[in-house]
C-alpha positions in Angstrom: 58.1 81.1 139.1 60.2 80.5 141.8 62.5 82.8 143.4 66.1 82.6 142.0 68.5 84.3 139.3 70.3 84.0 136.7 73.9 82.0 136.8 75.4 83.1 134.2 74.9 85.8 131.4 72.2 85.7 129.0 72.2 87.4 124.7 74.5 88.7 122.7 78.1 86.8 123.8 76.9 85.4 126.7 77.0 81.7 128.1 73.2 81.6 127.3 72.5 78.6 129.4 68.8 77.3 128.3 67.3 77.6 132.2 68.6 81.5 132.1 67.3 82.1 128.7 64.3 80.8 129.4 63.7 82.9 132.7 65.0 86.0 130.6 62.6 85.2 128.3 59.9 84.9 130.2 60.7 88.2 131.9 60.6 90.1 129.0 57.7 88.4 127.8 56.0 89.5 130.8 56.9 93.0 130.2 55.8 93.0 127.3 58.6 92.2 124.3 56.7 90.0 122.4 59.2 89.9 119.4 61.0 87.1 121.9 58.5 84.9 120.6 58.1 82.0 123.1 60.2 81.2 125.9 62.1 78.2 124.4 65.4 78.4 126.2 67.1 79.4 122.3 68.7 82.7 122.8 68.5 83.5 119.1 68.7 87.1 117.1 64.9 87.9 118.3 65.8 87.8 122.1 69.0 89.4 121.6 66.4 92.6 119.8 64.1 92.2 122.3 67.2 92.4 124.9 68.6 95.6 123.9 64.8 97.2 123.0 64.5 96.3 127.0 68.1 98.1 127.6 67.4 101.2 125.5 64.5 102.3 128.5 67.5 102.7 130.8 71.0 102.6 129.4 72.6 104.6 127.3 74.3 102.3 124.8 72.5 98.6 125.3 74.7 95.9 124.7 72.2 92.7 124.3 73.4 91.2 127.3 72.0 90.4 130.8 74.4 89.4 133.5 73.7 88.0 136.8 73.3 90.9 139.4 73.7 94.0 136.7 72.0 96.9 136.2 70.1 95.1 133.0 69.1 92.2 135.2 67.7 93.8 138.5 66.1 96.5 136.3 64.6 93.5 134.2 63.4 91.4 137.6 63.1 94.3 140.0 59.4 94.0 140.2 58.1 90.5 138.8 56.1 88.7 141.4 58.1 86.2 143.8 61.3 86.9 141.7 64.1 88.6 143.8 66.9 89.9 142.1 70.3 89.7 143.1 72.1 92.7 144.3 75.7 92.4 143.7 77.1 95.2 140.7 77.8 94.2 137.8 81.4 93.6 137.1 82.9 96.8 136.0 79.9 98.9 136.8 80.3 102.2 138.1 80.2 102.4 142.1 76.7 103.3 143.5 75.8 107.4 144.0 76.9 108.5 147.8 73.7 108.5 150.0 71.8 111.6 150.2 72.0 113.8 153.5 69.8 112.4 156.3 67.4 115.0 156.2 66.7 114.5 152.6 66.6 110.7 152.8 63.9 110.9 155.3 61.9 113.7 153.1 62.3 111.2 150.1 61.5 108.0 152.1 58.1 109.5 153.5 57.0 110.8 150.0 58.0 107.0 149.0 56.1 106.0 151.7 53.0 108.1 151.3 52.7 106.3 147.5 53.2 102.7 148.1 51.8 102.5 151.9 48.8 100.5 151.8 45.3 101.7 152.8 41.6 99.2 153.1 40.5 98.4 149.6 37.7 101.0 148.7 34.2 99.6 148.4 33.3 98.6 145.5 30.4 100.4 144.8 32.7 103.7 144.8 35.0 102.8 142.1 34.0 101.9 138.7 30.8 103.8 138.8 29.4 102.5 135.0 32.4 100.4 133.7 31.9 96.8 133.4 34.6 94.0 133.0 35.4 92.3 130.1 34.2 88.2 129.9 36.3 85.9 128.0 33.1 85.1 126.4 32.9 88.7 125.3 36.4 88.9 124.5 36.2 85.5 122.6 33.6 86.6 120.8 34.3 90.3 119.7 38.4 90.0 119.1 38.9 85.9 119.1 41.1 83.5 121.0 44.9 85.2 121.2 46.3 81.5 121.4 45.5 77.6 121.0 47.0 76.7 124.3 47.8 78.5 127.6 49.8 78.1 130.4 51.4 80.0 133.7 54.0 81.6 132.2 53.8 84.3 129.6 53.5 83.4 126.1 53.4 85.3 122.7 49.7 85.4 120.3 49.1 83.5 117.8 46.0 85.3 116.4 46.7 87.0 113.1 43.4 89.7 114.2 45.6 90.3 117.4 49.5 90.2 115.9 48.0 92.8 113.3 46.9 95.4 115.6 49.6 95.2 118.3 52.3 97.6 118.8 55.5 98.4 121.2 55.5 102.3 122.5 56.6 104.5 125.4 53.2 105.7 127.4 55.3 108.1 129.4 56.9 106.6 132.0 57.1 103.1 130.5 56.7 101.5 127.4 54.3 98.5 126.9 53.2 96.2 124.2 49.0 96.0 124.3 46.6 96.6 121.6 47.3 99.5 119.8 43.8 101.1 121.2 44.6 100.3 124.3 48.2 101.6 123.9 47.2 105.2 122.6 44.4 105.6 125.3 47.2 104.5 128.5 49.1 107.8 126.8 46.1 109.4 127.1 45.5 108.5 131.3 49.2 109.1 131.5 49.2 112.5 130.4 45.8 113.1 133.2 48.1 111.1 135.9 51.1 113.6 135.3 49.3 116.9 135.2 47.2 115.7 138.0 48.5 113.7 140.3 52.8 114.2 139.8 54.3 112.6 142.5 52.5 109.3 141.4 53.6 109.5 137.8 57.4 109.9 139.0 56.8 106.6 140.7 55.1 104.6 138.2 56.6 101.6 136.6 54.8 98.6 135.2 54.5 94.7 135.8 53.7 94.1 131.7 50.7 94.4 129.7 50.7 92.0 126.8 50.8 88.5 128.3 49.1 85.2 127.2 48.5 83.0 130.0 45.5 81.9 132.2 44.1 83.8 135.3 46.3 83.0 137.9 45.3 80.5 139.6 43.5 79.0 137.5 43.5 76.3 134.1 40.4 77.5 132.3 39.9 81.5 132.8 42.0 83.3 130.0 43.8 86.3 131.8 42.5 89.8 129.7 46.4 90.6 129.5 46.4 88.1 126.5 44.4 90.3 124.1 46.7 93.4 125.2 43.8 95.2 126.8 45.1 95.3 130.7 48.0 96.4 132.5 49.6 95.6 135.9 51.7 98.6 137.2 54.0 99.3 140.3 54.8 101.8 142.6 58.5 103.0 143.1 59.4 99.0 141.8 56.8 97.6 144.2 54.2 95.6 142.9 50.9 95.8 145.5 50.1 92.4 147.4 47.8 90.6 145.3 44.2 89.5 147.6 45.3 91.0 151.0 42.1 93.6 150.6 44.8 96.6 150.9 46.0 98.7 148.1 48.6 101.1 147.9 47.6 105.0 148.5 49.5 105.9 145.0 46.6 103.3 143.0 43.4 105.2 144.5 45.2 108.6 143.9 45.3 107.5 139.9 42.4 105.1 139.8 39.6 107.9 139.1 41.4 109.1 136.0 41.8 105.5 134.8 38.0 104.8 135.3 37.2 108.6 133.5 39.3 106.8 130.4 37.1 104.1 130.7 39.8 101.5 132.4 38.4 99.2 135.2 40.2 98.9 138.2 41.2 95.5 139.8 40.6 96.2 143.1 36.9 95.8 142.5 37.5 92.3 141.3 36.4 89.4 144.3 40.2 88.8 144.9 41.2 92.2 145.1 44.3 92.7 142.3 44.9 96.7 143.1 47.7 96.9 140.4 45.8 95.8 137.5 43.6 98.0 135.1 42.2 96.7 132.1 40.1 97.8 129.7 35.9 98.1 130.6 33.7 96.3 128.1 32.0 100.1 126.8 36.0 101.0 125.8 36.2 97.7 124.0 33.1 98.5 122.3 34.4 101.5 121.1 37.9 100.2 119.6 36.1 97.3 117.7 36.0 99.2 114.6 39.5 100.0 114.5 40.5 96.8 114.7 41.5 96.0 110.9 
């Protein structure tokens, strides 16, 4: 996706433009609402829902409506890879909060600092200790193929095993779309991440879960985020640099309570991908029955 924004306003009363849709769509897609069906450039009464289901995680009364530079708009591409949203307010929003004191912008920036800075990747024989990654063979097998055909871009399941068992909840800090296994044990790791380790949980935010598209990078390799069964997630709106071999301090702080709750970590993966967690093959195992 290339980096740009919207030109003019997108749902409910807006000028719904089909490029904007679609790149509203395929932001909320991404982030997981799924009820937008396909991004198809129609700004009909499912993307309007799926619009203000977005808005409710942050405003007070959602209207349906994104417009170019507002509060609904940077919130919704704040953090998606090689999108940069535009800063200019909204028309008619409230002026921004005066700065904080000096001293207290420096304590917050070095906390900020102390989460997202970047460290070496660990090796990967310390991470993961008796988790294995899921295959698509394994997936393919077990669960089934979520769609027919794939692409870049994020795109909704057509598999009625899949659509059955999916659901849309709040996991703390965020609210996802995933399997519904999958869904109910992130509340569990939240719950750990909070008690444990505080100052990351304030910070967490998340890149989507629920996705069907391939691997990036590739035109044959199914990406696990299509069954609903991984998660990318960011750090005070910053989404770790996929493949450098760094990682951000925050990830390793919460990593060994993902891997206790059975959730492999990304960075173990040959092109290190330090914001994604997914699902180990052993968790999988466990939710099969469930499945209905």
């Amino acid at each position: 996706m290339s980096t740009t924004n919207i030109q003019a306003s997108v749902g409910r009363n807006g000028v719904n433009q089909r490029d904007d849709v679609v790149l509203v769509q395929t932001l909320l897609l991404a982030r997981g609402f799924a009820r937008v069906g396909d991004a198809d450039g129609d700004c009909g009464k499912n993307t309007i829902a799926a619009i203000l289901d977005f808005q409710s995680n942050f405003l007070k009364n959602p209207d349906g409506r994104i417009d170019p530079g507002g509060t609904s708009w940077r919130n919704l591409a704040g953090t998606y890879p090689g999108l940069v949203p535009a800063t200019a307010p909204a028309p008619g929003a409230p002026p921004a909060p005066p700065a904080p004191p000096a001293a207290a912008a420096k304590t917050a920036a070095a906390g900020a600092a102390a989460i997202t800075g970047t460290v070496p990747r660990p090796d990967a024989a310390s991470i993961n200790v008796g988790l294995k990654f899921v295959s698509n063979s394994f997936m393919l097998a077990k669960i089934g193929n979520p769609r027919d055909s794939y692409s870049q871009l994020c795109q909704t399941p057509t598999l009625p095993l899949l659509r059955r068992n999916l659901v849309l909840d709040s996991v703390g800090p965020f609210r996802v779309t995933g399997l519904v296994p999958a869904v109910l044990s992130l509340k569990a790791v939240m719950i750990d991440i909070e008690r444990e380790q505080p100052a990351v949980y304030r910070a967490l935010g998340t890149a989507g879960m629920l996705c069907c598209r391939w691997v990036r990078g590739s035109t044959t390799a199914i990406s696990n985020h299509s069954w609903g069964t991984a998660i990318d997630l960011t750090l005070n709106g910053v989404l770790d640099v996929y493949g450098n071999n760094q990682v951000q301090r925050g990830l390793t702080l919460i990593a060994p309570i993902f891997n206790r709750h059975g959730w492999f970590w990304g960075a173990a993966f040959r092109t290190e991908d330090g914001m994604h967690f997914e699902a180990s093959e052993s968790l999988i195992q466990q939710w099969l029955p469930s499945l209905r």
